[in-house]
C-alpha positions, 0 to 999 in steps of 0.5 A: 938664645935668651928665649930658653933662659927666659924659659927656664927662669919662669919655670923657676930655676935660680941665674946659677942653675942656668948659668950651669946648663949653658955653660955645660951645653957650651963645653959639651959643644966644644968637645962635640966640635973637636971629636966630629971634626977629626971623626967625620975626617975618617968617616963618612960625613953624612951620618954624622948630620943625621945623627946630630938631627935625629937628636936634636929632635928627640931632645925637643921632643923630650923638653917639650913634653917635660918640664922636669929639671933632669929631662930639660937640662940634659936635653939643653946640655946635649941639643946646645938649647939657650947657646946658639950656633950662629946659624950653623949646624952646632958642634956638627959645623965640621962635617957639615962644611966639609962635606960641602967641600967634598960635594960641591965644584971649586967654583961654586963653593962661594955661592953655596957657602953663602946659601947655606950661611943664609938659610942657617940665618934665616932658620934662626930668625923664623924660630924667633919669630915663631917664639913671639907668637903665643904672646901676639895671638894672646893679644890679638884673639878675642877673650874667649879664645885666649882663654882656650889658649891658655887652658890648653898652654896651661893643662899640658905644662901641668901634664909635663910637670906631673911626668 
């Protein structure tokens, strides 16, 4: 979570224009919350997951390849980049526990509540991991190759600054 605030203030954006984009991205999950749970009620719940996968994707995607203020902060806003789900699917927690429900043998829903509980947490936690290191293998490769490093790092922010 404080990994994209971080970002985003080193692309130069002011404490107000990140305080905006997640708490936009906080509201429009809430919503999202509400109209998936009484939706996936009616409806089938897996497309509902895979819609909310295929999203997230595209919307990585998009902040990865752009640095530019509309692209990020709409793909923050709508993917929930910066506010964390503790380890849940997001807004599609509704039809993700649900579905559990549905799939899974009374006696069994513990164990696999707690499994999917774990993974959700042990996702978050690689993905911070994987945050630090740019910054540990800077430090630990020999001069040569951090340069390589930031070369590349380098032409591909200016590439995503120009689109």
């Amino acid at each position: 979570m404080v990994d994209f605030a971080l970002y985003l203030h080193a692309l130069g954006w002011s404490s107000g224009a990140i305080g905006m984009v997640l708490g936009a991205s906080s509201m429009v999950g809430a919503a999202l919350s509400l109209m998936v749970g009484t939706s996936s009620d009616r409806l089938r719940r897996k497309p509902f997951l895979l819609l909310y996968e295929a999203v997230v994707l595209l919307g990585s995607l998009a902040a990865l390849a752009s640095a530019n203020p509309l692209v990020l902060g709409g793909a923050a806003i709508l993917c929930g980049f910066g506010r964390g789900a503790g380890g849940a699917a997001g807004p599609f927690s509704p039809a993700e526990q649900a579905w559990l429900a549905e799939e899974v043998v009374a006696e069994r829903r513990g164990q696999v509540y707690s499994l999917n509980a774990a993974l959700g947490f042990f996702g978050m936690g690689l993905g911070a991991l994987g945050a630090s290191l740019p910054a540990f293998w800077s430090s630990v490769l020999p001069g040569r190759w951090r340069i390589a490093r930031f070369s590349l790092w380098w032409d591909s922010r200016r590439l995503a600054a120009s689109s």
